[in-house]
C-alpha positions in Angstrom: -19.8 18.4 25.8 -22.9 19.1 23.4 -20.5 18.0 20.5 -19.5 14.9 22.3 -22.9 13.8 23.6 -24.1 14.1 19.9 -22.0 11.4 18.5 -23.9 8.4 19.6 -25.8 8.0 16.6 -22.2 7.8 14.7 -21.6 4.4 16.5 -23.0 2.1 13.4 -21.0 4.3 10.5 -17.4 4.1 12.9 -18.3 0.6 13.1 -18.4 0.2 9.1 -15.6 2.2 9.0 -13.5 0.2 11.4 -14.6 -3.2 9.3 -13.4 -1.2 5.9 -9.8 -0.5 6.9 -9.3 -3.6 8.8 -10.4 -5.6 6.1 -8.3 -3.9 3.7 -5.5 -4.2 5.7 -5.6 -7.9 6.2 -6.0 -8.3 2.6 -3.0 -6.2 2.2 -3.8 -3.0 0.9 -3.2 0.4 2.5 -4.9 3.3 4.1 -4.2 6.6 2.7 -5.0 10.0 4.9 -5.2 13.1 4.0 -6.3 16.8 5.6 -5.9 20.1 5.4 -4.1 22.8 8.4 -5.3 20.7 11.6 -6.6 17.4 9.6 -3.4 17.5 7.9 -1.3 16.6 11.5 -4.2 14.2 12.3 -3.5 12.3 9.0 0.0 12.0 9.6 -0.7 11.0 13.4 -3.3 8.6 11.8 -0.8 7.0 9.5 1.4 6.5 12.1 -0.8 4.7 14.6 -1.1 2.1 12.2 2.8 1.9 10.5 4.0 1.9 13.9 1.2 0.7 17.1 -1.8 1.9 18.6 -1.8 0.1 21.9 -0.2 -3.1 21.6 3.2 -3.8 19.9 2.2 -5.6 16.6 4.3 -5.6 13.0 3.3 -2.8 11.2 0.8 -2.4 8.6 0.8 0.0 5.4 -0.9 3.3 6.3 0.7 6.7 4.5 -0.3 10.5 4.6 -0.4 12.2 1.6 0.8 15.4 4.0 3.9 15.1 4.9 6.0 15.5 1.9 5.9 19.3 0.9 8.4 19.2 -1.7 5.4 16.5 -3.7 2.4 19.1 -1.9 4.1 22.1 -3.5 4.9 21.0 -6.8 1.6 19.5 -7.4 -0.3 23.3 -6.0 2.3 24.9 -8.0 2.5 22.9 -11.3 -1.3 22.4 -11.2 -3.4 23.5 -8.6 -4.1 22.8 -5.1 -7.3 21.2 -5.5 -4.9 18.5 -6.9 -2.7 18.0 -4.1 -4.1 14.8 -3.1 -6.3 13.9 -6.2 -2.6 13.3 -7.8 -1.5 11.5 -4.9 -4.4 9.3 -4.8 -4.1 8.3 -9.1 -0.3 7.5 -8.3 -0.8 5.1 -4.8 -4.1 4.1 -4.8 -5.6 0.8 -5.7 -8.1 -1.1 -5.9 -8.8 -2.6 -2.4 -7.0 0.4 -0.7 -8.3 2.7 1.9 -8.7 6.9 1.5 -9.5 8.3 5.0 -10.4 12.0 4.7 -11.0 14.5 7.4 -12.1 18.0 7.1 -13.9 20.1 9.5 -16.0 21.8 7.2 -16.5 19.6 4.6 -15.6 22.6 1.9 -12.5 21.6 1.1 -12.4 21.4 -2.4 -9.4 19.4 -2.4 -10.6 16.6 -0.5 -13.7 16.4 -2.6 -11.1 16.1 -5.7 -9.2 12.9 -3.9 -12.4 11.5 -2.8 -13.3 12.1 -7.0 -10.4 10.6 -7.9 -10.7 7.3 -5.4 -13.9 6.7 -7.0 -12.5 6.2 -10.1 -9.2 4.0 -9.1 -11.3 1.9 -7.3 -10.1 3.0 -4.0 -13.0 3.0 -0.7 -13.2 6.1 1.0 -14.0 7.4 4.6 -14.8 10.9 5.1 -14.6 12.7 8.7 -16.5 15.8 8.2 -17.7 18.3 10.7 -20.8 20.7 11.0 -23.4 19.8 8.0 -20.8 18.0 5.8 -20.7 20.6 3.8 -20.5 20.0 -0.1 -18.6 16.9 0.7 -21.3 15.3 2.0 -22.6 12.1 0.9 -19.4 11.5 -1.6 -17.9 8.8 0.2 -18.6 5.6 0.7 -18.9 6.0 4.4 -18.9 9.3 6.4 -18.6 10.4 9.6 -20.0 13.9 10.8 -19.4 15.1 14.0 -21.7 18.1 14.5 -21.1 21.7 15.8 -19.9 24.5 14.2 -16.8 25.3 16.5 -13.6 24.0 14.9 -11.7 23.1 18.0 -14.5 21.3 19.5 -15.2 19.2 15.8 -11.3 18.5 15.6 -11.2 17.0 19.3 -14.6 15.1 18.5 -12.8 13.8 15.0 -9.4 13.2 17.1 -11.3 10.8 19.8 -13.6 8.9 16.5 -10.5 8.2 14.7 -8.6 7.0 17.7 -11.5 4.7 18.2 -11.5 3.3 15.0 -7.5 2.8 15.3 -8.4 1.1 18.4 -11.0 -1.0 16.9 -8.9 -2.1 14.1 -5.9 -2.7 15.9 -8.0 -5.2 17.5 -8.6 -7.0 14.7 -5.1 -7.4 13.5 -2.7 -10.0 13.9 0.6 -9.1 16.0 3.0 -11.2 14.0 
């Protein structure tokens, strides 16, 4: 409960965050996810909310997680490293006017610092979901969300309910034909 009674103040930044991607959406660009362990299934789950529907039936809108194909996650960790694994994914699908929506628990996760790196430099907006102190991550993307507490299960349900907000909030803004 102390995790989600300190999330209040995140209100203005989910806000932002909600206006980014749903902008870039109607524009037609694309929201790209990525995670690692836990984060990575909320990415995919992410993606999918907006390909397929949140809450209302609506066509569907261009939304991809970078961790679903391991054939592409394993080359990449194996042929250069796995600080790459989404960095490389990011220089070959991202564009100017698309979305990257990152979420780590820690906010040491070295690859997702690397993709946020590399979004930077394509042009490419970023959101970070970060738990505890934001670790080394913090203050890399262009909006950031931290939901505080040092227990992992407790930051991963508080992530899980922000981003379902923000789904809802977008999906709100989106036309249904």
């Amino acid at each position: 409960m102390d995790v989600f009674s300190a999330l209040g103040p995140l209100e203005s930044a989910l806000e932002k965050a909600a206006a980014l991607a749903g902008d870039a959406l109607l524009a037609g660009n694309k929201l790209m996810f990525c995670g690692n362990g836990g984060s990575a299934s909320d990415s995919a789950h992410l993606a999918t909310e907006f390909t397929c529907r949140f809450k209302e039936d609506r066509r569907p809108y261009p939304a991809m997680a970078f961790t679903v194909d391991a054939g592409l996650l394993t080359a990449i960790g194996n042929d250069y490293e796995f600080n790459q694994v989404f960095a490389r994914q990011v220089a070959a699908f991202g564009k100017p006017g698309d979305v990257l929506v990152t979420i780590t628990t820690s906010g040491k996760s070295r690859n997702i610092l690397t993709a946020l790196e590399e979004a930077r430099r394509h042009g490419v907006k970023t959101i970070a979901f970060l738990g505890k102190d934001g670790g080394f991550t913090k203050g890399v993307a262009d909006i950031e969300l931290i939901a505080p507490g040092v227990e992992t299960a407790r930051i991963q349900e508080a992530q899980q309910f922000l981003l379902h907000v923000l789904c809802e909030i977008v999906e709100e803004r989106l036309p249904r034909e």
